[in-house]
Backbone as CSV, one residue per row, in Angstrom:
resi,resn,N_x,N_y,N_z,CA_x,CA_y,CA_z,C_x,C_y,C_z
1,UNK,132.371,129.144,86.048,131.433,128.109,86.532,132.208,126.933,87.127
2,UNK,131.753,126.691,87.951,132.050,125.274,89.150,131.915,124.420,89.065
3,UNK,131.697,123.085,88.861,130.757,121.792,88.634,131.067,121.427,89.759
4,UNK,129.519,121.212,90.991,129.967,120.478,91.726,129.668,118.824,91.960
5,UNK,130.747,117.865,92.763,130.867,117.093,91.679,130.423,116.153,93.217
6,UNK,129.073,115.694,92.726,128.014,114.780,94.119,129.342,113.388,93.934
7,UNK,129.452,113.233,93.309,129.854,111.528,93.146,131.232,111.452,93.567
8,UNK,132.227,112.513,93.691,133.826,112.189,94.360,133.264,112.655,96.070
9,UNK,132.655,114.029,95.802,132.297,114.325,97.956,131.598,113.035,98.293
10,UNK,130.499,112.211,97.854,130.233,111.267,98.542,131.039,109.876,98.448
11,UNK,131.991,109.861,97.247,132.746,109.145,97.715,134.091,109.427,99.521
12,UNK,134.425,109.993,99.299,134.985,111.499,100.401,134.730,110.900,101.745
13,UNK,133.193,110.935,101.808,132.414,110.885,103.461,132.293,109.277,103.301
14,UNK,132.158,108.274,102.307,131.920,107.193,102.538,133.512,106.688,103.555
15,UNK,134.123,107.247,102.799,136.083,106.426,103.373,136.005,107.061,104.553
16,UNK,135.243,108.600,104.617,135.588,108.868,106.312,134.432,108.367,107.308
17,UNK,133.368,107.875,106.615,132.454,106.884,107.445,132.963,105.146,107.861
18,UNK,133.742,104.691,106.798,134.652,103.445,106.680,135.380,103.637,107.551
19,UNK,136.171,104.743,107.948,137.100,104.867,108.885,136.618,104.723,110.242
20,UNK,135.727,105.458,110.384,135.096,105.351,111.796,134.334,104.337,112.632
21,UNK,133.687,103.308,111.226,133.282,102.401,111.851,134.564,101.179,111.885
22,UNK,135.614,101.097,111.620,136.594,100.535,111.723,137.104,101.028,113.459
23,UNK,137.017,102.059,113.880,137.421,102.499,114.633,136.406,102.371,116.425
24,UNK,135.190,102.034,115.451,134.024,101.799,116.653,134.480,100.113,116.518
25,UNK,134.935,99.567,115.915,134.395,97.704,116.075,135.839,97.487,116.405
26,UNK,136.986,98.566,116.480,138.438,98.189,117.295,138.105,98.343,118.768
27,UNK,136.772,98.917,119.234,136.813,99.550,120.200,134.954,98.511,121.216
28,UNK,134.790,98.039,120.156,134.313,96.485,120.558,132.708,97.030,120.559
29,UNK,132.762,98.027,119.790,131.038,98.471,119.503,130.569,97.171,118.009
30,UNK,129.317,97.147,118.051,128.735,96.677,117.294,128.859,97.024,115.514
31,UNK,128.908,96.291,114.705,128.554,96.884,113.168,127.511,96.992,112.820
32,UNK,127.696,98.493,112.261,126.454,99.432,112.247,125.487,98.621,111.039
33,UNK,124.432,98.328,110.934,123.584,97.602,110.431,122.488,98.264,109.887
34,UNK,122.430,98.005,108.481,121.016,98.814,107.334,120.229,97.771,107.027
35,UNK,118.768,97.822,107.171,118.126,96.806,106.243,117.061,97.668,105.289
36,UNK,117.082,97.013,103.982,116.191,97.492,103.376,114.906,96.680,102.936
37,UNK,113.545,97.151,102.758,112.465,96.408,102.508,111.972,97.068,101.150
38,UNK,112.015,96.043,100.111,111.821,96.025,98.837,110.840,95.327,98.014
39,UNK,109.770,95.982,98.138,108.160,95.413,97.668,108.187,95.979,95.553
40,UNK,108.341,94.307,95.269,107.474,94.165,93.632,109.405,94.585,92.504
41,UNK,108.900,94.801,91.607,110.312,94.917,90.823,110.244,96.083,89.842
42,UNK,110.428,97.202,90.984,110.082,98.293,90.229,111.349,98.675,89.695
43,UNK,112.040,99.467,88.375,113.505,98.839,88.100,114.201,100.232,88.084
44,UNK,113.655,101.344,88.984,114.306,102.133,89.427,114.466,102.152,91.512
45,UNK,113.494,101.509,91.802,113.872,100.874,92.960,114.887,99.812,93.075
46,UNK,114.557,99.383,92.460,116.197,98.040,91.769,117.471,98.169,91.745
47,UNK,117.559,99.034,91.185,118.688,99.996,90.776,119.012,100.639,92.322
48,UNK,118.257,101.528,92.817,118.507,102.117,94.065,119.054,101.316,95.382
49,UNK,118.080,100.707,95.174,118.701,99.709,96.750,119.878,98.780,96.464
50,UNK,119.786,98.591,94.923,121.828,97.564,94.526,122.679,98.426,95.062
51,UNK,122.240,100.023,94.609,123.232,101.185,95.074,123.338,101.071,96.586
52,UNK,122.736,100.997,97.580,122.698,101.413,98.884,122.977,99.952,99.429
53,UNK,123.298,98.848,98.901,123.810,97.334,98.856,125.103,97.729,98.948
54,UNK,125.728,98.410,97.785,127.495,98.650,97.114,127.464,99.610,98.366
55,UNK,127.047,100.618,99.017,128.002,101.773,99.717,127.926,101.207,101.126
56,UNK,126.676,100.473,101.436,126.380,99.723,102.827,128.523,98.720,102.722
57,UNK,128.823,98.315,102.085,130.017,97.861,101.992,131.150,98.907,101.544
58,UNK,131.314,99.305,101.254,132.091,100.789,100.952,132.171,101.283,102.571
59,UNK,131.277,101.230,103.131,131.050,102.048,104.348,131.628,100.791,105.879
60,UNK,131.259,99.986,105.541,131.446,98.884,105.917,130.822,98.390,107.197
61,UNK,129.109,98.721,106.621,128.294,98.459,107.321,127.647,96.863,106.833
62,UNK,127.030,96.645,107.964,125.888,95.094,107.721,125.015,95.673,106.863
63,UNK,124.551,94.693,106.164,123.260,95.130,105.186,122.201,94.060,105.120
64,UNK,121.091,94.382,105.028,120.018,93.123,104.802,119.039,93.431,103.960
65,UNK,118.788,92.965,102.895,117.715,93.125,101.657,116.595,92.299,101.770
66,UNK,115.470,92.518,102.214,113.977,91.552,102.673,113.231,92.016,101.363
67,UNK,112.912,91.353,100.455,111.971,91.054,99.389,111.006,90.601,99.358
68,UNK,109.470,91.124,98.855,108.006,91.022,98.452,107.598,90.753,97.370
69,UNK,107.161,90.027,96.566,106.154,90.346,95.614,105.272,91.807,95.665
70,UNK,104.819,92.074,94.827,103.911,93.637,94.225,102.209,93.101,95.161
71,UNK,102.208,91.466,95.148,101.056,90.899,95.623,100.640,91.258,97.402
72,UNK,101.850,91.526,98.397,102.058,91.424,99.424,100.752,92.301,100.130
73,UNK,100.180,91.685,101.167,99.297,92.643,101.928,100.174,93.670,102.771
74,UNK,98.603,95.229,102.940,99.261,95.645,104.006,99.459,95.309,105.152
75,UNK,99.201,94.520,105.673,99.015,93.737,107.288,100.812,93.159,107.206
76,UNK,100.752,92.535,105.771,102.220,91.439,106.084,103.499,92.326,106.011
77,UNK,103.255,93.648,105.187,104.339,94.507,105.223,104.121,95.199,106.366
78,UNK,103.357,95.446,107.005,103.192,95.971,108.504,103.778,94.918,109.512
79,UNK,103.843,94.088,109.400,104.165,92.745,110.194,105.815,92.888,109.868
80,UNK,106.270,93.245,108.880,107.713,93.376,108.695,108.147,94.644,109.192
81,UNK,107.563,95.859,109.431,107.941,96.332,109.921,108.353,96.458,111.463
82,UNK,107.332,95.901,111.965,107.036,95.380,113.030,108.517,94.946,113.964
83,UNK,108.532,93.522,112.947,110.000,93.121,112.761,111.171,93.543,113.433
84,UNK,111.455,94.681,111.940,112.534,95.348,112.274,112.933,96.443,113.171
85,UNK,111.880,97.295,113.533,111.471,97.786,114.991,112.037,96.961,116.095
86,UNK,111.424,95.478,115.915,111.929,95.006,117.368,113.251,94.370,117.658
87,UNK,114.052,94.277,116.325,115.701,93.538,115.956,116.607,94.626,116.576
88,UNK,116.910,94.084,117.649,118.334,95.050,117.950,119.270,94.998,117.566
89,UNK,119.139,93.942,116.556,120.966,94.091,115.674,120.514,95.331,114.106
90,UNK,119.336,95.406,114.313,119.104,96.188,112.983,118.720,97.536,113.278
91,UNK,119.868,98.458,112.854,120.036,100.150,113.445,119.381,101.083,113.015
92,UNK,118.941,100.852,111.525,117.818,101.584,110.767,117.897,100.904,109.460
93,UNK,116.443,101.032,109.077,115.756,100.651,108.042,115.179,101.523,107.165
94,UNK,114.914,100.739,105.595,114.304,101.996,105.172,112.738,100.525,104.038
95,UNK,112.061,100.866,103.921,110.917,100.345,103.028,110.951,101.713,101.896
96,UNK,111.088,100.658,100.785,111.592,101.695,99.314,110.289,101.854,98.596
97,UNK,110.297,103.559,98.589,108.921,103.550,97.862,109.462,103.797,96.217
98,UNK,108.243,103.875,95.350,106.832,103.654,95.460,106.501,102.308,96.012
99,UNK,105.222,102.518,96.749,105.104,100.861,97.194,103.609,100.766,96.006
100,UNK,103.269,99.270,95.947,101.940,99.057,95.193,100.606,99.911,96.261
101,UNK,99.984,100.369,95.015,98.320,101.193,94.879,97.631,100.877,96.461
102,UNK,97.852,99.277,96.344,96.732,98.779,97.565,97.366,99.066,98.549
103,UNK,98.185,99.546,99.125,99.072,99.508,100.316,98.901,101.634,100.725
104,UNK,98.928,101.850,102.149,98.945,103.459,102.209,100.081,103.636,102.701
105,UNK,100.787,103.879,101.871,102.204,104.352,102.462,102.322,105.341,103.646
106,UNK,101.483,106.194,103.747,101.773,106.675,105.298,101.646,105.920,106.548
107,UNK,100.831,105.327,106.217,100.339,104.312,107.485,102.160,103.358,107.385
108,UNK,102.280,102.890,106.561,103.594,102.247,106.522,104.574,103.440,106.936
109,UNK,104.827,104.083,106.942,106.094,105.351,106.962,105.547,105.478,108.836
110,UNK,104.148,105.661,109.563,104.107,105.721,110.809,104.386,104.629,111.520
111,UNK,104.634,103.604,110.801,104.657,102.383,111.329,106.151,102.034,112.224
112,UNK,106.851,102.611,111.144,108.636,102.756,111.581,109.057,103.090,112.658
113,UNK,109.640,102.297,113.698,109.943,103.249,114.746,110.986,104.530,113.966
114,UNK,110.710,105.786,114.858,111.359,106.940,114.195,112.841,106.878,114.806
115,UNK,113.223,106.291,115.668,114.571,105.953,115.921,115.406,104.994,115.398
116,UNK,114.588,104.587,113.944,115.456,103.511,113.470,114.700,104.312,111.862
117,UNK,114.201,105.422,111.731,113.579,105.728,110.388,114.883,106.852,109.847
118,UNK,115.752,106.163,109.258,116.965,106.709,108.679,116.988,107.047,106.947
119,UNK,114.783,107.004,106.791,115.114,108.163,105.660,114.755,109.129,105.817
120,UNK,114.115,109.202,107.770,114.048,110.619,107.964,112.132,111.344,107.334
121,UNK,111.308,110.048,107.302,110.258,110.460,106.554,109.050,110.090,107.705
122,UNK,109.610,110.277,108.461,108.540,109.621,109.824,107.946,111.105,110.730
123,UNK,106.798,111.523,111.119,106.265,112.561,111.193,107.345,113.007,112.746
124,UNK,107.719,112.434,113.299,108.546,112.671,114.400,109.582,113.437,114.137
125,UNK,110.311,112.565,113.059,111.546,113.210,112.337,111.584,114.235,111.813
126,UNK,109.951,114.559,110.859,109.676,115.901,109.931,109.575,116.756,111.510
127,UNK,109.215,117.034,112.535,108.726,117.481,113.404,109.682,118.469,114.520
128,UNK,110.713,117.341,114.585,112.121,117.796,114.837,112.545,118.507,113.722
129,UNK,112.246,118.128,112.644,113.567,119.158,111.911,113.105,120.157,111.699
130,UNK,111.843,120.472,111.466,111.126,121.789,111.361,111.423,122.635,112.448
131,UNK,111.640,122.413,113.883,111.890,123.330,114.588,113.437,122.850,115.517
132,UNK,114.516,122.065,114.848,115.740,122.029,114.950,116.220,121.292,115.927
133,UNK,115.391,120.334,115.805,116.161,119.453,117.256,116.924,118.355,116.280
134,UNK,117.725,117.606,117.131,118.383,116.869,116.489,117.230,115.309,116.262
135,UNK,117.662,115.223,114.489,117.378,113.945,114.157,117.055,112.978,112.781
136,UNK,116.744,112.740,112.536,117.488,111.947,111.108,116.609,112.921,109.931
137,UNK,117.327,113.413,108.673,117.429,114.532,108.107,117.174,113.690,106.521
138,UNK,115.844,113.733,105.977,115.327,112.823,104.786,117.259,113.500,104.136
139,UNK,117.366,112.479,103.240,118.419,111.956,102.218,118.732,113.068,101.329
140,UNK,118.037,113.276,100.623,118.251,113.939,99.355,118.862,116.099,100.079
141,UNK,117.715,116.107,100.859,118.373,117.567,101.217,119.154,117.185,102.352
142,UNK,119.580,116.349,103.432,120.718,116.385,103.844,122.131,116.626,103.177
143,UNK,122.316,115.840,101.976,122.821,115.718,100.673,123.294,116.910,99.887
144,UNK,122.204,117.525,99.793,122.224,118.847,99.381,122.941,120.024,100.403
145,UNK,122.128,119.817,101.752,123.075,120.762,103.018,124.691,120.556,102.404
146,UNK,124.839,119.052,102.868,126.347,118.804,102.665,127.063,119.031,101.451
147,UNK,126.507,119.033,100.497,127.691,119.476,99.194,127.622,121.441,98.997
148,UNK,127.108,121.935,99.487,126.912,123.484,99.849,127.576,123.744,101.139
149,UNK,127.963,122.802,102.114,129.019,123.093,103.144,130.276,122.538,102.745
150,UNK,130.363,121.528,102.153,131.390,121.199,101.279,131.926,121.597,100.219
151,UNK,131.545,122.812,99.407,132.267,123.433,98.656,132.627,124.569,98.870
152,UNK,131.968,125.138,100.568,132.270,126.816,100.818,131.136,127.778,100.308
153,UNK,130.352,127.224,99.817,128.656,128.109,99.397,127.882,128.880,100.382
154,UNK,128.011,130.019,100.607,127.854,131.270,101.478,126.091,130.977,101.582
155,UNK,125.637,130.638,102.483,123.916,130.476,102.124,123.323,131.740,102.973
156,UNK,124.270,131.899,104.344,123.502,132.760,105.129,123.249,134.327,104.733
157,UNK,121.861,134.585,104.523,121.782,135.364,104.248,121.291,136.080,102.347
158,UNK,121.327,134.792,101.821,121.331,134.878,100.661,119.518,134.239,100.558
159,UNK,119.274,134.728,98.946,117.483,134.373,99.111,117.944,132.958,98.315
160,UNK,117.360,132.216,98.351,117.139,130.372,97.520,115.858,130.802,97.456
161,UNK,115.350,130.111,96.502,114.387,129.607,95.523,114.504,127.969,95.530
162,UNK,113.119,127.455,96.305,113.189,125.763,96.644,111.623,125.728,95.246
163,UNK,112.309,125.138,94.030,110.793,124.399,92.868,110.586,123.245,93.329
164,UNK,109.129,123.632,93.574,108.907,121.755,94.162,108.725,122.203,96.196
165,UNK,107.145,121.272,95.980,106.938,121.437,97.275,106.797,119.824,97.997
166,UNK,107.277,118.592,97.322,107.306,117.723,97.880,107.450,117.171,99.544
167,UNK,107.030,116.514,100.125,107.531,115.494,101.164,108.919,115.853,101.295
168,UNK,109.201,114.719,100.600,110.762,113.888,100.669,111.233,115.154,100.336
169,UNK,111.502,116.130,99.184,112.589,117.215,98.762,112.270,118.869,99.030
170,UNK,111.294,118.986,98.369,111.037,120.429,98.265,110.833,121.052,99.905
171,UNK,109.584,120.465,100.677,109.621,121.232,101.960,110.632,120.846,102.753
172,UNK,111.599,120.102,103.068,112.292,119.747,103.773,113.681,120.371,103.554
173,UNK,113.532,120.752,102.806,114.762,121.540,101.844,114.728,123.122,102.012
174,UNK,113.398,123.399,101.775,113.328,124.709,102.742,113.409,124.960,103.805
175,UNK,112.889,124.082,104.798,113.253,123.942,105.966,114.503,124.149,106.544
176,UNK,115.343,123.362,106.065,116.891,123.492,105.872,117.352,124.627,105.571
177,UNK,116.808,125.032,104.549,117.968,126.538,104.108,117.509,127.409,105.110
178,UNK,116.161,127.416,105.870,115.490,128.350,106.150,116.045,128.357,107.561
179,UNK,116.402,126.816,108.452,117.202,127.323,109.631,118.752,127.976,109.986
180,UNK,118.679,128.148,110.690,119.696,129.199,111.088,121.609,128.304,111.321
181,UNK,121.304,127.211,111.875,122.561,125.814,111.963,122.519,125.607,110.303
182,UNK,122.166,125.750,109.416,121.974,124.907,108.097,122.044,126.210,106.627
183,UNK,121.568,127.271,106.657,121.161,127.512,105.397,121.252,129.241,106.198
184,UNK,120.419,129.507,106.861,119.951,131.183,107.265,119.618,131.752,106.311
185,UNK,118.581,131.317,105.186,118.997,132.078,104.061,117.041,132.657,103.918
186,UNK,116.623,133.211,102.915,115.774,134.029,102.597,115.152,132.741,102.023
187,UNK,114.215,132.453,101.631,113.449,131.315,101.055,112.086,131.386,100.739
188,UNK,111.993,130.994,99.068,110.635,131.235,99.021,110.961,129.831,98.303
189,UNK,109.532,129.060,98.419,108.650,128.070,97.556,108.130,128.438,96.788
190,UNK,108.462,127.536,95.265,108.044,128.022,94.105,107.525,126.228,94.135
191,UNK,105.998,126.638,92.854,105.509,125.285,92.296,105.069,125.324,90.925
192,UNK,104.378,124.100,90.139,103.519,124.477,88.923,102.950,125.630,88.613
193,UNK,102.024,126.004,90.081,100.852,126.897,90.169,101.095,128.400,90.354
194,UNK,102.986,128.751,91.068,103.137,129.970,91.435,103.074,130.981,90.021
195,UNK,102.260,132.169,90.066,102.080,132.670,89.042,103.393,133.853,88.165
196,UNK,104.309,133.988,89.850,105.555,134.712,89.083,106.778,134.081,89.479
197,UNK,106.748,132.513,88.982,107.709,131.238,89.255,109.243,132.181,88.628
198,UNK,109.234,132.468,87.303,110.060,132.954,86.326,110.461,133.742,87.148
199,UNK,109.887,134.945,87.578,110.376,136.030,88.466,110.932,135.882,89.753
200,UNK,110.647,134.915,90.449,111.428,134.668,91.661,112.475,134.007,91.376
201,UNK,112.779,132.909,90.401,113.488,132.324,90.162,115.401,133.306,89.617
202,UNK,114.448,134.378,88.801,115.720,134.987,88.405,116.374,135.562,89.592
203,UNK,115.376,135.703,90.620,115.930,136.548,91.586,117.390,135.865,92.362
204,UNK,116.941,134.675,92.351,117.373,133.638,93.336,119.167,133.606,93.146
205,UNK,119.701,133.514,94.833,121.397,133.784,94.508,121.710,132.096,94.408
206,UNK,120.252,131.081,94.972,120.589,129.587,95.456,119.146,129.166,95.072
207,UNK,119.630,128.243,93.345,118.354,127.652,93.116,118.105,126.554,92.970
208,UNK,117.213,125.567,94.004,117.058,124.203,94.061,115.972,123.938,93.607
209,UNK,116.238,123.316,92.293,114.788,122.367,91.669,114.869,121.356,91.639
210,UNK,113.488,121.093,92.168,113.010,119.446,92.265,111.042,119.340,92.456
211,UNK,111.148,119.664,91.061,109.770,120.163,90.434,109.698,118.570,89.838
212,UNK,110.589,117.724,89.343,110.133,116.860,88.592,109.849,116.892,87.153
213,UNK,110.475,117.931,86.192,110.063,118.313,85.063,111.025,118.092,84.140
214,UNK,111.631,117.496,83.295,112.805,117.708,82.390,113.427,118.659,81.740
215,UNK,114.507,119.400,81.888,114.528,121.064,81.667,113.670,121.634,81.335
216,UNK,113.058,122.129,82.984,112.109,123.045,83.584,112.506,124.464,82.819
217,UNK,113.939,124.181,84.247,114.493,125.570,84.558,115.566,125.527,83.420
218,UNK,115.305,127.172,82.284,116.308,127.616,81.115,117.174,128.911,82.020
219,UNK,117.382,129.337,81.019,118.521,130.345,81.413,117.827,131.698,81.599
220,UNK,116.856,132.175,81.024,116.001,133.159,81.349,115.710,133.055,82.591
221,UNK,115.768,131.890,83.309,115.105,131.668,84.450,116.143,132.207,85.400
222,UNK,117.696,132.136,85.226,118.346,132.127,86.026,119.320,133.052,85.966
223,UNK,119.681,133.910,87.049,120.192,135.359,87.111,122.063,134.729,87.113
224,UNK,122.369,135.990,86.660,123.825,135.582,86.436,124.942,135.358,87.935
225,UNK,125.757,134.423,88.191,126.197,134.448,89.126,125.257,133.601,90.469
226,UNK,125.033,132.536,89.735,123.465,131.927,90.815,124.054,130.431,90.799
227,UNK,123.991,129.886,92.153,124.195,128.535,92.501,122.848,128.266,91.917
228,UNK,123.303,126.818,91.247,122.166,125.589,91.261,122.232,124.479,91.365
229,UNK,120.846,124.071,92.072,121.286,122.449,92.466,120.144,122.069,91.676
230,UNK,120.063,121.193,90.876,119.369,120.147,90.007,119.033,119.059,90.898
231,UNK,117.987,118.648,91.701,117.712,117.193,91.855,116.678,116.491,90.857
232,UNK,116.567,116.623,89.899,115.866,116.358,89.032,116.738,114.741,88.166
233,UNK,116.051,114.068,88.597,116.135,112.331,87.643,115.001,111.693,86.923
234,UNK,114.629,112.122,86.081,113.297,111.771,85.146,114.119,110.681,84.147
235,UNK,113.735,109.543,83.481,114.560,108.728,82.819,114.004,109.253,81.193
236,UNK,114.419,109.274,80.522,114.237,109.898,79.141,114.763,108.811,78.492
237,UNK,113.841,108.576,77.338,114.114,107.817,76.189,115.100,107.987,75.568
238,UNK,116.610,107.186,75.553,117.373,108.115,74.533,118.010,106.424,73.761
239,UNK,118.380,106.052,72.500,118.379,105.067,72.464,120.386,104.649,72.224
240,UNK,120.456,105.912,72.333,122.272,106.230,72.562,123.005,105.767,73.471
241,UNK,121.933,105.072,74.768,122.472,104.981,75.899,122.407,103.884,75.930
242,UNK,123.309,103.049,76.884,122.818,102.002,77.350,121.692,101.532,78.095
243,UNK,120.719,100.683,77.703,119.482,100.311,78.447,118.342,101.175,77.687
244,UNK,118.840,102.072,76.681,117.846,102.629,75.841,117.063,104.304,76.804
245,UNK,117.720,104.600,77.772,117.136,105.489,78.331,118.181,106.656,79.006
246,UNK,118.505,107.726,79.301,119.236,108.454,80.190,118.829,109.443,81.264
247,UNK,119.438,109.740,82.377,118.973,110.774,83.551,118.813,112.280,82.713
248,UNK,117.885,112.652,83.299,117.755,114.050,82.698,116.871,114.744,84.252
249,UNK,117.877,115.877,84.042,117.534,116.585,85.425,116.656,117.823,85.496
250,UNK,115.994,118.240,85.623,115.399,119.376,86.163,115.482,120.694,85.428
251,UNK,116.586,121.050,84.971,117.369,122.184,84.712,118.001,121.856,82.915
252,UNK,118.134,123.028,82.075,118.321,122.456,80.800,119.869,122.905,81.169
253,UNK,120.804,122.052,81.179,122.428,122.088,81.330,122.769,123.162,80.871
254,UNK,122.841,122.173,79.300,123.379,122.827,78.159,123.705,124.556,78.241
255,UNK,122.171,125.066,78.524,121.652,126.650,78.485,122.097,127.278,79.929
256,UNK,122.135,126.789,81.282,121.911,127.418,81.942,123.721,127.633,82.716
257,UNK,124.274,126.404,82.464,125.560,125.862,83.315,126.242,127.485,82.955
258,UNK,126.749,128.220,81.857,127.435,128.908,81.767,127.165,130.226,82.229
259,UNK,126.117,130.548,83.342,125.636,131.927,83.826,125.651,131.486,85.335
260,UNK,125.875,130.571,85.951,126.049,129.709,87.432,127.851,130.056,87.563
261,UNK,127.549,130.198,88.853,129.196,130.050,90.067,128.975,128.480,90.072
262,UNK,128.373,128.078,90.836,128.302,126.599,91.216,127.377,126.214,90.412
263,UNK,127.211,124.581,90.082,125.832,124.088,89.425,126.322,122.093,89.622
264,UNK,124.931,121.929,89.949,125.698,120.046,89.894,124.908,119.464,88.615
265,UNK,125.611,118.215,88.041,125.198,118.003,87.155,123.998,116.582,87.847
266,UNK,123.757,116.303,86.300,122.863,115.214,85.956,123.154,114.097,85.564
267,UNK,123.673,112.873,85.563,123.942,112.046,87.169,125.049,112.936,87.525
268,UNK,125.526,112.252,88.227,126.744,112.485,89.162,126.616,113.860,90.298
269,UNK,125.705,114.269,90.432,125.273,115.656,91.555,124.809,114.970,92.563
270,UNK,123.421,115.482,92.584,122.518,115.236,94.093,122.468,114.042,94.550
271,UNK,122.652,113.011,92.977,121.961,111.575,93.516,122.951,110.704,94.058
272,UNK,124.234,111.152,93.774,124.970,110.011,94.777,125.038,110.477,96.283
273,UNK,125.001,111.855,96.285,124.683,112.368,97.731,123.770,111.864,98.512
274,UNK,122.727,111.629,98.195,121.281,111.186,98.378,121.443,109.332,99.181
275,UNK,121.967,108.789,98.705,122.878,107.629,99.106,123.958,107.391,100.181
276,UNK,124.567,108.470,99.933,125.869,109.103,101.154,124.762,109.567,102.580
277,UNK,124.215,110.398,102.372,123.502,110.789,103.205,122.539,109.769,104.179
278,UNK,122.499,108.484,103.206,121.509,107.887,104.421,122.305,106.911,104.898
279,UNK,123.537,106.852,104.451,124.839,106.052,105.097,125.180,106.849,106.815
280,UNK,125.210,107.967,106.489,125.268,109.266,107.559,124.643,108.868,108.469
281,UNK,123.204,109.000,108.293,121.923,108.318,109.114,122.257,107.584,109.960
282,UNK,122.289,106.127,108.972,122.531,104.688,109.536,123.649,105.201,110.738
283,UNK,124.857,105.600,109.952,126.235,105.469,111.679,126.009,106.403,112.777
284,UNK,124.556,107.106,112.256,124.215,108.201,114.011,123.338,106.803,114.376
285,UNK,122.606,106.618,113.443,121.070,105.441,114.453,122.173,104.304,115.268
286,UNK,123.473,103.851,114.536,124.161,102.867,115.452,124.744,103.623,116.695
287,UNK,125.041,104.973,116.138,126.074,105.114,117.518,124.805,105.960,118.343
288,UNK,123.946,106.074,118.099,122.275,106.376,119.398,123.043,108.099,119.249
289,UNK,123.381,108.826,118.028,123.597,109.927,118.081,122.446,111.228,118.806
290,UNK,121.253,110.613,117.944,120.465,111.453,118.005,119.300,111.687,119.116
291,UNK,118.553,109.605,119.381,117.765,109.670,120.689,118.563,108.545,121.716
């Protein structure tokens, strides 16, 4: 068994993203510029955007943090988007969900221009990637592409098993394995509801869960000799930890790690990738990679 290890590869691409934009601002281009929009004090959004604060400098990009109250209308967070759409020093943005009840987050997510929507969640973006044109690639399965091209993980041709039919992870993730530049691989969607989840799952040579469940997936589930990727971060009560709580992923470790070639853990896997990846974003939206 393998551990593959999200938190040194995205350290990896951050120094070779540092490098390059060192190399664009010797060469009298602009610094590549992130802003983030952060509605109410939700304290895993908190946490997230401090993170994407620390690598925005690691990377050695501009950064800008715009803050709301939970009270904020949709009109005034539409008005900020607005905004940043029209700032040409600002290369892509992201508005951190969950946002508050009263607000429709899609209407906010269409709001974005899609040439500056560098989490990749803008129907333009889903639209392109579904049928392979180039353009900004949601976070978490870009993330995922890259630590499976980064360790040498044979996809083409092999069946994956995507748990979880989400937005942001599950369909976009199939999508991915399922094109031919990315994954070529056999792909079925598994959910709550699929009635022979267990059975496809064992089948699977590449299994990505992101069902949202706290060891979902046991070892019965999983055939011997089987990549897995865990994106699973549910916070669990544990009072051992600091802050009284710990990450718990998707997949029960303990049981399953020793019947896996590859497997990432819980922290340190998907989720620092997930971060790396929209660093990626940001230095195509500066250098106009994509439109």
């Amino acid at each position: 068994m393998q551990l593959i290890d999200g938190k040194a590869t995205a350290a990896a691409i951050k120094a070779e993203i540092a490098e390059e934009v060192r190399r664009l601002m010797a060469d009298g281009k602009k610094q590549p510029h992130l802003a983030a929009v952060l509605v109410g004090h939700d304290g895993g959004s908190e946490t997230y955007v401090k993170n994407k604060v620390i690598a925005c400098e690691q990377c050695g990009f501009k950064s800008s943090l715009i803050r709301f109250e939970a009270d904020i209308t949709e009109a005034e967070l539409l008005n900020c988007v607005h905004r940043l759409n029209q700032d040409e020093d600002v290369d892509g943005f992201i508005v951190q969900l969950p946002l508050p009840k009263h607000i429709d987050e899609q209407k906010i997510i269409e709001a974005i221009d899609y040439r500056k929507d560098v989490d990749g969640f803008h129907p333009i973006n889903v639209g392109r990637m579904a049928i392979g044109l180039p353009c900004f690639i949601s976070a978490t399965p870009l993330g995922i592409i890259t630590l499976l091209q980064r360790y040498g993980i044979k996809t083409s041709g092999k069946k994956c098993v995507v748990l979880g039919r989400s937005n942001i992870v599950g369909k976009p993730m199939a999508q991915l394995m399922l094109q031919k530049q990315y994954g070529d691989a056999t792909v079925t969607i598994c959910h709550s509801h699929s009635p022979s989840l267990k059975e496809e799952c064992r089948e699977a040579d590449i299994l990505i869960a992101a069902i949202g469940q706290p060891n979902f997936v046991t070892a019965d589930m999983v055939k011997e000799g089987a990549v897995v990727i865990d994106v699973g971060t549910t916070r669990v009560e544990d009072k051992s930890h600091k802050g009284g709580f710990r990450l718990n992923g998707d997949v029960k470790y303990n049981e399953v790690a020793a019947k896996c070639s590859f497997i990432t853990p819980v922290p340190g896997g998907v989720g620092p990738m997930t971060i790396c990846s929209l660093m990626t974003n940001t230095l195509a939206a500066a250098k106009h990679t994509y439109y």
